[in-house]
DSSP file (Angstrom, degrees, kcal/mol; ACC not computed):
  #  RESIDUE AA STRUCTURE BP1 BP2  ACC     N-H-->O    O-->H-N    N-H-->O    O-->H-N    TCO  KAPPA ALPHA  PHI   PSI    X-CA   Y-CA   Z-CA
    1    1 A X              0   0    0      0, 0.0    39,-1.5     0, 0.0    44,-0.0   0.000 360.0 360.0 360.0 143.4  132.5   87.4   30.2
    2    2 A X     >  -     0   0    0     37,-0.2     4,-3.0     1,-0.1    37,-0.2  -0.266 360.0-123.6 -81.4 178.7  132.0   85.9   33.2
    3    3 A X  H  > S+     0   0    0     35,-0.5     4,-3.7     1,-0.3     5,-0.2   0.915 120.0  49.2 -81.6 -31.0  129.7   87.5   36.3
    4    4 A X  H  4 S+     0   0    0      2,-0.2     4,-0.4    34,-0.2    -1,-0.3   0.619 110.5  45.8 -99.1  20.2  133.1   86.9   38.3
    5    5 A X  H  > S+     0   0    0     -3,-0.2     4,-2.0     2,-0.1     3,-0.4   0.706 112.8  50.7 -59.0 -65.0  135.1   88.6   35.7
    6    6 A X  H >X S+     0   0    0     -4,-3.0     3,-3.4     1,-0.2     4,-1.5   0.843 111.5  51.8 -17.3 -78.5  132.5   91.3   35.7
    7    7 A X  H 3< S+     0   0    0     -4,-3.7    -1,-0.2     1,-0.3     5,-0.1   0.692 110.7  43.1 -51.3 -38.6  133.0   91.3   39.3
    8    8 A X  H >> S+     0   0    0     -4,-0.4     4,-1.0    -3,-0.4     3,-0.6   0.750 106.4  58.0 -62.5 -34.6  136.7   91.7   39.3
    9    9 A X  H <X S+     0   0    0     -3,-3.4     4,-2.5    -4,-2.0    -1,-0.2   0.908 105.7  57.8 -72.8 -59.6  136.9   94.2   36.6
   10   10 A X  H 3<>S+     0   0    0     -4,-1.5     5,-3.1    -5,-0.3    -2,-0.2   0.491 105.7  46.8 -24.8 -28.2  134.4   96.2   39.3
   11   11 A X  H X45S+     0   0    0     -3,-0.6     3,-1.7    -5,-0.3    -1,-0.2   0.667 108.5  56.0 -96.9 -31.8  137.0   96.0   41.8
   12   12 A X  H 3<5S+     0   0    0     -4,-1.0    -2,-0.2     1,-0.2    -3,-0.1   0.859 113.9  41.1 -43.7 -53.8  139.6   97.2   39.1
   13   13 A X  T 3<5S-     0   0    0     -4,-2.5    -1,-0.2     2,-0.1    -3,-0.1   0.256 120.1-115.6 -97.9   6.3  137.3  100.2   38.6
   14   14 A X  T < 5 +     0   0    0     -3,-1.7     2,-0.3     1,-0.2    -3,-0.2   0.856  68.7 133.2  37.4  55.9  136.7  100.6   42.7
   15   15 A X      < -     0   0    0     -5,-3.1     2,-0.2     5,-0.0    -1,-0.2  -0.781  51.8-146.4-103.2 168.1  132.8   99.8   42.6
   16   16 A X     >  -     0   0    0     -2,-0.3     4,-1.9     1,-0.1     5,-0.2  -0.681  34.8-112.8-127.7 168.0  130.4   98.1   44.1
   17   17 A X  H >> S+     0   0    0      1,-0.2     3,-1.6    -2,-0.2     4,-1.5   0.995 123.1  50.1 -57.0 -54.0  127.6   96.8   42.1
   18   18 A X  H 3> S+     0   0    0      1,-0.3     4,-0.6     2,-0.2    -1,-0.2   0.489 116.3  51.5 -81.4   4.8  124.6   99.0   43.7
   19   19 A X  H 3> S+     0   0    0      3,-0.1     4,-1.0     2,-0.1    -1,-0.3   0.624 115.5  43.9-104.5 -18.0  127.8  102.3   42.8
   20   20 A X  H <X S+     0   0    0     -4,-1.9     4,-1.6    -3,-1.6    -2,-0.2   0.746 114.5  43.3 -90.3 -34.4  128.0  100.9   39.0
   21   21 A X  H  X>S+     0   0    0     -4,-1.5     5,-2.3     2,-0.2     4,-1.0   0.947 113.9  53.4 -87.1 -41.5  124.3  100.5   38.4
   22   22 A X  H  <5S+     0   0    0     -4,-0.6     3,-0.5     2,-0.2    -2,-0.2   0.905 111.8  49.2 -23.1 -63.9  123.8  104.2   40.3
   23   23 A X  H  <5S+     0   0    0     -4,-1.0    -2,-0.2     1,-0.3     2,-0.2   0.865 117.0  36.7 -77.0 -70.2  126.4  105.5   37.6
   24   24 A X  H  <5S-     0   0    0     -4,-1.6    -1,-0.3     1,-0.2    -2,-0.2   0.299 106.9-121.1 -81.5 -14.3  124.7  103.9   34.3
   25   25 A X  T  <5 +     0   0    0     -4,-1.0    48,-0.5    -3,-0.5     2,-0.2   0.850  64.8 142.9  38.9  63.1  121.5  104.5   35.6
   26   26 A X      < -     0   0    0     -5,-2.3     2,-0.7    46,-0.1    -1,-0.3  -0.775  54.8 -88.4-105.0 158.4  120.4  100.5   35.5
   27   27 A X    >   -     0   0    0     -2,-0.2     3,-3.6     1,-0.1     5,-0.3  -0.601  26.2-146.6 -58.8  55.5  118.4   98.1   37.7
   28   28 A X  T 3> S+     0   0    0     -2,-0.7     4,-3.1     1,-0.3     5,-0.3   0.541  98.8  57.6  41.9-100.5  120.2   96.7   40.1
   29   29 A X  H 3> S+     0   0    0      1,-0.2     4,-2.0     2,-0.2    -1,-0.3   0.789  93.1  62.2 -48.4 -25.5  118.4   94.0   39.8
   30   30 A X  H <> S+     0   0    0     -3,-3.6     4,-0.9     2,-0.3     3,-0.3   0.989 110.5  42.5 -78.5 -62.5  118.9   93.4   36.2
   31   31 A X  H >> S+     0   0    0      1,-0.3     4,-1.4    -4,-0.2     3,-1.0   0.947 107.2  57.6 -50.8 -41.2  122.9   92.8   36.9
   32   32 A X  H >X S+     0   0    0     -4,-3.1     3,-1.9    -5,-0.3     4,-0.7   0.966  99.0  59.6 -60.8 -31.9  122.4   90.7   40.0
   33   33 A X  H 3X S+     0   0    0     -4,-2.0     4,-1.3     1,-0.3    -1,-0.2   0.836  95.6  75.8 -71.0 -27.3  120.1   88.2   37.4
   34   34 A X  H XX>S+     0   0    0     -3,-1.0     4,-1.8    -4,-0.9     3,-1.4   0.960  90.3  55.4 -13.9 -72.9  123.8   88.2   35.7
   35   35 A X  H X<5S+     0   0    0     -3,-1.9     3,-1.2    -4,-1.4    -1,-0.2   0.934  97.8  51.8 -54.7 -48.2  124.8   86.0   38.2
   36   36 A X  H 3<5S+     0   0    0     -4,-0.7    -1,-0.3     1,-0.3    -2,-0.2   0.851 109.7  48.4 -74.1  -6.7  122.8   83.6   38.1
   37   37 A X  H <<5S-     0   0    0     -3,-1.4    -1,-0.3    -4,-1.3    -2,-0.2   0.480  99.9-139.7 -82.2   0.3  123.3   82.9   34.4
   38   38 A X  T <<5S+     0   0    0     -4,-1.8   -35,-0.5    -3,-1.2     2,-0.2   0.714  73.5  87.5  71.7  26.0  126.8   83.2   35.5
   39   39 A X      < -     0   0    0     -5,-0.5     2,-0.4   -37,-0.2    -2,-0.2  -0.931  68.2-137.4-153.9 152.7  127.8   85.4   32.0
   40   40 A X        -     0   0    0    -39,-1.5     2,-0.3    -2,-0.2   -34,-0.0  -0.925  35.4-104.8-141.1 138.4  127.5   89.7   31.7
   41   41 A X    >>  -     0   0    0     -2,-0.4     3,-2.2     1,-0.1     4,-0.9  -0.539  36.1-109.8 -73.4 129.6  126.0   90.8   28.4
   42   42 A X  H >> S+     0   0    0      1,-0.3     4,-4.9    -2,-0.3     3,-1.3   0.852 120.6  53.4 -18.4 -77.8  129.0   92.3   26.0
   43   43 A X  H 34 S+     0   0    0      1,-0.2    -1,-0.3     2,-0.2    -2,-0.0   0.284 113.5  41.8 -70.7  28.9  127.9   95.8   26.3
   44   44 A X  H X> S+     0   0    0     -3,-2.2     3,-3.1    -2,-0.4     4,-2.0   0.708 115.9  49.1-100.9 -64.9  127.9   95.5   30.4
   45   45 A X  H <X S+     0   0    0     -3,-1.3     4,-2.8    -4,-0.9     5,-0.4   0.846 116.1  46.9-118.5 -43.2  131.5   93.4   30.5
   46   46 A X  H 3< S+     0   0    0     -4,-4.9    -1,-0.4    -5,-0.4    -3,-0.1   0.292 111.4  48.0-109.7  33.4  132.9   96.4   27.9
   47   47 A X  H <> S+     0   0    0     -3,-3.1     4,-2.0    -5,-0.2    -2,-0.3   0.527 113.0  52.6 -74.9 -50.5  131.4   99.4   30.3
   48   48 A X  H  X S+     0   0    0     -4,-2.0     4,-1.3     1,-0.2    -3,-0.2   0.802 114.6  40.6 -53.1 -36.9  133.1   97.5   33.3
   49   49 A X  H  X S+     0   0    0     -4,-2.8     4,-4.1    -5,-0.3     5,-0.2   0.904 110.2  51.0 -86.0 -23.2  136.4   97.4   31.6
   50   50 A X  H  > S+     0   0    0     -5,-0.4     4,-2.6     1,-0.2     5,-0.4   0.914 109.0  55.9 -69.7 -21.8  136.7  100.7   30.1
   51   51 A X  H  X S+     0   0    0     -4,-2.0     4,-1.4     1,-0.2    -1,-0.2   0.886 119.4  36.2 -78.3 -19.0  135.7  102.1   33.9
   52   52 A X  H  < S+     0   0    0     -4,-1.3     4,-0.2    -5,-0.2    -1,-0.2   0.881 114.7  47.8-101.4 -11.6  138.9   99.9   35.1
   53   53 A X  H >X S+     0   0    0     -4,-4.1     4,-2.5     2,-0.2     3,-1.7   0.959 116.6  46.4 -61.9 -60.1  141.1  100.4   32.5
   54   54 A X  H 3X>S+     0   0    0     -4,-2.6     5,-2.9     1,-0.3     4,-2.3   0.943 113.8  55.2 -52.7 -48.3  140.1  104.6   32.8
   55   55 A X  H 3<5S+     0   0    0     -4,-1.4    -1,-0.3    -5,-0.4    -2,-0.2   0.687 104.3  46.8 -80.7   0.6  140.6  104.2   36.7
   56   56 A X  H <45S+     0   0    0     -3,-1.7    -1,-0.3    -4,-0.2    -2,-0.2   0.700 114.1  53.7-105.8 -27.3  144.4  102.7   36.7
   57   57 A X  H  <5S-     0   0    0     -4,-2.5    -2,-0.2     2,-0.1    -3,-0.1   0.781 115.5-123.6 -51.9 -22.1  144.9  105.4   34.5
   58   58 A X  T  <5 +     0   0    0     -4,-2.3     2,-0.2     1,-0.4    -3,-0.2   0.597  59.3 144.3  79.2  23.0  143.5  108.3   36.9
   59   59 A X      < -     0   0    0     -5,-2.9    -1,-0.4     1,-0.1     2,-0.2  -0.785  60.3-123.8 -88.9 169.5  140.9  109.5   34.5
   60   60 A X    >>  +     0   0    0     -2,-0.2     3,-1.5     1,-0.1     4,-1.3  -0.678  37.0 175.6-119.5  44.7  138.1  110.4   36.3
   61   61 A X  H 3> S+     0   0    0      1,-0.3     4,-1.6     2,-0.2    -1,-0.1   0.598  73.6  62.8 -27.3 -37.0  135.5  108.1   34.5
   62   62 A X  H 3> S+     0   0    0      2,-0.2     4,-3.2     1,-0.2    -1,-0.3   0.897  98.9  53.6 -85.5 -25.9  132.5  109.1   36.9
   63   63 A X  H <> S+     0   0    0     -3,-1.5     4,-3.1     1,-0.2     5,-0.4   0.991 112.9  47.2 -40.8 -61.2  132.6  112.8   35.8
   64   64 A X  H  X S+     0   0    0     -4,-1.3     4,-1.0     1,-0.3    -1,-0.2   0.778 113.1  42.5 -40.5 -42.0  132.3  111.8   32.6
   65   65 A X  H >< S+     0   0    0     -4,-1.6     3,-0.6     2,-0.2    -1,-0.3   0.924 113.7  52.0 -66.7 -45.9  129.8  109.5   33.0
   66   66 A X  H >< S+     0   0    0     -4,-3.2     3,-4.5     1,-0.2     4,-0.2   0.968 106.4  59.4 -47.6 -52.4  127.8  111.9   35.3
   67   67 A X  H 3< S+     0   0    0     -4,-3.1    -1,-0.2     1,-0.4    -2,-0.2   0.733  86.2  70.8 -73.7  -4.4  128.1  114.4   32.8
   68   68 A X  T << S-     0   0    0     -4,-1.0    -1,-0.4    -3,-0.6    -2,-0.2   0.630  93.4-145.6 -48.2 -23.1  126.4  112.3   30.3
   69   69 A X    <   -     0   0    0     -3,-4.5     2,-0.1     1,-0.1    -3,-0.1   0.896  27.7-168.6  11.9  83.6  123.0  113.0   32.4
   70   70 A X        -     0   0    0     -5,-0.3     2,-0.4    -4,-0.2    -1,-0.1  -0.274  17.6-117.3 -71.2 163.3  121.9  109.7   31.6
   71   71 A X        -     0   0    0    -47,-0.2     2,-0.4    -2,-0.1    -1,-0.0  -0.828   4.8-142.9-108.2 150.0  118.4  108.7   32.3
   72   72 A X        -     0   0    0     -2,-0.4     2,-0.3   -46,-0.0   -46,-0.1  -0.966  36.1-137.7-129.1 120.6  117.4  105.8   34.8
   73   73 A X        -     0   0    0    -48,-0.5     2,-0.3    -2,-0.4   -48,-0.0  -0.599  14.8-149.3 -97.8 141.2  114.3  104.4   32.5
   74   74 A X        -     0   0    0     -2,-0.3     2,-0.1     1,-0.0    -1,-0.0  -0.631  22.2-104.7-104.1 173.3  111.1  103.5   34.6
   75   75 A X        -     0   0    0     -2,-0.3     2,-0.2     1,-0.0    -1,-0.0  -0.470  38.6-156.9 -87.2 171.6  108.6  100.6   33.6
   76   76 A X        +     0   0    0     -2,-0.1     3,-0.3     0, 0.0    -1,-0.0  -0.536  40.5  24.1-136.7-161.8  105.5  101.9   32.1
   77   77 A X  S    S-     0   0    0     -2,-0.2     3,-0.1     1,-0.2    -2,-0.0   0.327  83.3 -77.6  51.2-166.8  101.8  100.4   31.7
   78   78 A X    >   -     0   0    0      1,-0.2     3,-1.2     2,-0.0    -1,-0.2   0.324  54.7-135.3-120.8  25.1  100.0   97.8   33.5
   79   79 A X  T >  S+     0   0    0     -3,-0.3     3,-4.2     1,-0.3     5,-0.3   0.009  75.8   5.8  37.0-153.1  101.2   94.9   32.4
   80   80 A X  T 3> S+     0   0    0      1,-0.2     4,-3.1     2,-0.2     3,-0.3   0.662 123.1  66.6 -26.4 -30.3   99.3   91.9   31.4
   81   81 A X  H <> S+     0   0    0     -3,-1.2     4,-3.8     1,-0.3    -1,-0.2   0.835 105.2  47.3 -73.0 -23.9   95.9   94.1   31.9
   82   82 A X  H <> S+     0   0    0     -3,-4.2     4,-2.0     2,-0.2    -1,-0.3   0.977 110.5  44.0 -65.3 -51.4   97.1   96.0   29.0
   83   83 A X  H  > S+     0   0    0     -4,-0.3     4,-2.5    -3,-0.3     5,-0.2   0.777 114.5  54.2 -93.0 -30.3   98.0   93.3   26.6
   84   84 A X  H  X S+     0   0    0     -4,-3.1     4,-3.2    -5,-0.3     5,-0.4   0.988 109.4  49.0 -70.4 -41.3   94.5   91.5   27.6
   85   85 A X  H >X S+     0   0    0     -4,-3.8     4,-2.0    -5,-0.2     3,-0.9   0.916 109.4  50.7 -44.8 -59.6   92.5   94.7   26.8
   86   86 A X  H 3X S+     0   0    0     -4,-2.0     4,-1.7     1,-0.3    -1,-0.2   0.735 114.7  43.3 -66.4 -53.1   94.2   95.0   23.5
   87   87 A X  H 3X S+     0   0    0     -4,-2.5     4,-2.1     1,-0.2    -1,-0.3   0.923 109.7  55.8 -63.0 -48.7   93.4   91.3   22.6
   88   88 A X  H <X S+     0   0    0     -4,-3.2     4,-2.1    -3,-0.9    -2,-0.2   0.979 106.6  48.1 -44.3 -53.8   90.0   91.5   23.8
   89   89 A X  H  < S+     0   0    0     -4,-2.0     3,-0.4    -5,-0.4    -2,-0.2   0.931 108.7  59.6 -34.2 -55.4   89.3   94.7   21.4
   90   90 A X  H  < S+     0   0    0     -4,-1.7    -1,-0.2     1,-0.3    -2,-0.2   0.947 106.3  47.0 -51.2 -68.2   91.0   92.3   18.5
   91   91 A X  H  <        0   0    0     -4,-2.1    -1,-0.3     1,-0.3    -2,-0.2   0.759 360.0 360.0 -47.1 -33.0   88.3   89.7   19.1
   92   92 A X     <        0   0    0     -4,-2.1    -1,-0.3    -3,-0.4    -2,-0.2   0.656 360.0 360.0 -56.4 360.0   85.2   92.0   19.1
C-alpha cells in the first residue's frame, strides 16, 4: 500500500498520524520514514483499514484497542558501545 493510501485510509478512520501511532503504541517516527519510501508495511496498511472499515461502521475501534493495554516498547542498551565491548571480549 501506498503512504498516501495509508494516509487516506487514516482519514477513513478519522486520525491523524501522531492519534494512530498514540493508539498502537508505535514511534511516530517509524511511520513518518513510511513516507519517504513512499510504501506502508502490510501489517500497518491492514491495521489502517480495519480502523476505517470499523469506523464507517460505528464500532468503536479505539475502546477496543485501548482495551488491549498495549505496550509502547522503549529502546534498550547503549548501542554501538555495547556491541564493541562484546567484540572486544571475543578477541581476548
Amino acid at each position: 500500500m501506498t503512504f498516501i493510501e495509508f494516509k487516506k485510509l487514516l482519514l477513513d478512520a478519522e486520525l491523524t498520524i501522531p492519534k494512530f501511532t498514540a493508539l498502537i503504541k508505535v514511534s511516530e517516527k517509524n511511520i513518518q520514514a513510511y513516507k519517504k519510501k513512499k510504501e506502508v508495511p502490510n501489517a500497518i496498511a491492514s491495521v489502517a483499514a480495519c480502523f476505517a472499515k470499523m469506523n464507517q461502521e460505528g464500532m468503536d475501534y479505539r475502546t477496543l484497542i485501548n482495551d488491549l493495554d498495549l505496550k509502547k516498547k522503549e529502546k534498550k542498551g547503549a548501542g554501538f558501545s555495547k556491541k564493541k565491548d562484546s567484540k572486544d571480549k571475543e578477541d581476548k
